[in-house]
N, C-alpha and C positions, 0 to 999 in steps of 0.2 A: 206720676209720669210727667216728665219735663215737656214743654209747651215745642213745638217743631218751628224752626225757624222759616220765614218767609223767604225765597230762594228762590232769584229770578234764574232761568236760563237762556241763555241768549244762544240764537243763530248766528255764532261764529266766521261762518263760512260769509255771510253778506256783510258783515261787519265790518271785515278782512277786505274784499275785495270793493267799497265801497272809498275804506280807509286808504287803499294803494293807489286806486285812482285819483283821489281826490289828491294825494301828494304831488302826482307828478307834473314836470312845467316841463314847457317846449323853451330851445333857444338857441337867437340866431347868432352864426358864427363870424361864416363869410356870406359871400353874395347866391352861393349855392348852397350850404351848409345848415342842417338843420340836425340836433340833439334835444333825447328825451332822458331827462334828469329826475331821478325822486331822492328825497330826502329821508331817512332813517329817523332822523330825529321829529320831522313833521309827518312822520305817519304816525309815531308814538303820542305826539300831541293831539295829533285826531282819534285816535284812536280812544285814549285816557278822558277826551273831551264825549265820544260817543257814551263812553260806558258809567260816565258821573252823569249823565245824560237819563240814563236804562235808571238807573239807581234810584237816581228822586224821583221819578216819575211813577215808576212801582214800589216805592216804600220797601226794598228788600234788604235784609240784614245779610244774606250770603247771595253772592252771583258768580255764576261757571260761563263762562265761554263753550260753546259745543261745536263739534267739527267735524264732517263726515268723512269717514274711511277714505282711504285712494280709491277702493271696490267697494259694492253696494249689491246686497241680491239683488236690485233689479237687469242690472246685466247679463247677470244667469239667465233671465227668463225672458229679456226681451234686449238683442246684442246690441240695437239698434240705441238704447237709450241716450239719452244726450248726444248720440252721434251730428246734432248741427252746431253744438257746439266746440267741434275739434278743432277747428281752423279759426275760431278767434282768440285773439290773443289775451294774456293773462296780465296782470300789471306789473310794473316793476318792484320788486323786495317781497312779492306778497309769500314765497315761502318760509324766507328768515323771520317778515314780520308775523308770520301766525304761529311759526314755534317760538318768539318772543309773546305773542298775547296769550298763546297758552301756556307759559311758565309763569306770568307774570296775573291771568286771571283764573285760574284752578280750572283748566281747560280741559275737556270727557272729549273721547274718542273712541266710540264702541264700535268692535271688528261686523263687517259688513252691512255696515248702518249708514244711512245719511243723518245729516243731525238733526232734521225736522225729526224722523223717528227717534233717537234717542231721546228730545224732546217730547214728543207726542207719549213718549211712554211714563214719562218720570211727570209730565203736567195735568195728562186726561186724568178726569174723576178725583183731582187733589184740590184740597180747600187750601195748603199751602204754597206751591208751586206756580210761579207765574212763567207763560212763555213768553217769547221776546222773537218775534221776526216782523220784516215786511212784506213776508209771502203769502199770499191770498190763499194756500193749500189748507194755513193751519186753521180755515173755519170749518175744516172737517173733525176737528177735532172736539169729544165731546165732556162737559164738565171741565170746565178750561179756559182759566183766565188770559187771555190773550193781547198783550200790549205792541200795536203795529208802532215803531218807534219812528217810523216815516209818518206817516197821517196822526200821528200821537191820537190813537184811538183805542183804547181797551174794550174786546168785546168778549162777551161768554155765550157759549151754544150751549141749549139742552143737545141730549143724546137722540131727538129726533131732529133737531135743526141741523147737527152735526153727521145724519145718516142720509139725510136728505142733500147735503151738499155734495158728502161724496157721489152718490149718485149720479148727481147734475155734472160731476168730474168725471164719472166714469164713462157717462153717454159724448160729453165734448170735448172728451181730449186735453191734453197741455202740449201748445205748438212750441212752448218753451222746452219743454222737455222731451219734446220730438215725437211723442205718440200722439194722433189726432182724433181720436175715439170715433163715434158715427159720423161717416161721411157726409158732409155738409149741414151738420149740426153741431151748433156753437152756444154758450153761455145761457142766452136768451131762448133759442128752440127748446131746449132741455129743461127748465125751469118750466115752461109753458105744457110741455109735456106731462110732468110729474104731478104738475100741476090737475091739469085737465085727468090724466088715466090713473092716478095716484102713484104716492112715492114709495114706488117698488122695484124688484130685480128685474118681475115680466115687464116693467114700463120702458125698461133700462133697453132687454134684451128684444123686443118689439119694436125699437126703433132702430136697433142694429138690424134686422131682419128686414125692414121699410128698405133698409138702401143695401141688400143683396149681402147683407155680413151675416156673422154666425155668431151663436152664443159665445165660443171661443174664443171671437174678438172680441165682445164685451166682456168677457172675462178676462182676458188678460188685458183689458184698459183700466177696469176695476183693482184689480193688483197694482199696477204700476204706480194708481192715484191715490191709492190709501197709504194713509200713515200708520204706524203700528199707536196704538194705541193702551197698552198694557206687558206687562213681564210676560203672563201668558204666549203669546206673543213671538218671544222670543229667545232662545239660549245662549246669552252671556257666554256662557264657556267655549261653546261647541261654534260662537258664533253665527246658529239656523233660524231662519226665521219659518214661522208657521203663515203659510198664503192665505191671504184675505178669500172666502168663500161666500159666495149669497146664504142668507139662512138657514135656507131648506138643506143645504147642503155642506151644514157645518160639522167638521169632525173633532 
């Protein structure tokens, strides 16, 4: 059996828009006159520059670019998602330039996936498989070499470090991503919690119930904040994903 190549996958989607931004310049005309300019060619340099970047830092002989769907089950279940970020603006070129970085770096787009999940799924529990983001989501992720390429930091979770986070996500919310989990408990309360009553579902759902919520809502904060973590998981074909359930009530 031939040896599996080491095969980072990068989070495309922040790549992209980190690359668009960073190309575009302001400039002035006239006395009132103000234009915002990006360059095609110096997003391709930033871009070429991020990913020789990914490359030597994780020793990888193949690397894919990953990029989420236009739709994502979490919108199915919660319509609200992302809704605070409709009204900011996107950068300039970054749609030409992401069907450029995905023709040009073997770029995955799996139907109603964000690409932390198509990552999450191809990186948990693989000794080959390195992921690639600077989103603090993926220390939910368990069995899983994780290279933050902003803080140049590689960390790995066991599968209880990795169950334990989610938790701590499920009870505080992502005000990034517009669901705020239990009322007035954030990062810090939730850790101290899990801490203190241990790192469980009843810990989770005992502090939704502290502040007048329902298991309902800790259930579907818990949904929204996991990653898929396995094929199991998910149907390729059919495009379904199977809902994240607490233990006792896995089917």
């Amino acid at each position: 059996m031939s040896k599996q190549k080491r095969t980072s996958y990068v989070d495309g989607d922040m790549i992209m828009y980190r690359a668009a931004f960073a190309s575009e310049q302001e400039t002035k005309w006239e006395d009132d006159i103000w234009t915002l300019h990006s360059s095609e060619t110096d997003m391709k340099v930033i871009i070429d520059d991020m990913i020789e970047f990914v490359r030597d830092a994780t020793q990888c002989e193949e690397l894919h670019l990953v990029f989420s769907d236009s739709r994502n089950f979490r919108y199915n279940i919660f319509p609200e998602y992302k809704a605070n970020r409709k009204d900011k603006r996107k950068p300039l070129g970054l749609k030409a330039m992401t069907e450029w970085a995905s023709e040009n770096y073997n770029g995955i787009r799996w139907n109603n996936l964000e690409a932390d999940d198509v990552i999450g799924i191809l990186c948990s529990n693989s000794k080959d498989n390195v992921a690639v983001s600077a989103d603090k989501d993926f220390a939910t992720l368990p069995e899983c070499e994780w290279f933050n390429f902003m803080s140049k930091e590689t960390s790995f979770m066991t599968q209880e470090e990795a169950d334990y986070n989610h938790l701590a996500q499920a009870m505080s919310g992502d005000t990034v991503d517009g669901f705020s989990g239990a009322k007035g408990i954030g990062s810090v309360t939730a850790n101290k919690l899990l801490d203190k009553n241990g790192a469980t579902w009843e810990t989770v759902v005992k502090a939704y119930e502290s502040k007048g919520q329902t298991e309902e809502d800790a259930l579907l904060n818990a949904r929204l904040s996991y990653i898929l973590r396995n094929k199991n998981e998910y149907n390729e074909k059919e495009g379904e994903v199977r809902l994240w359930n607490p233990p006792t009530k896995q089917k």
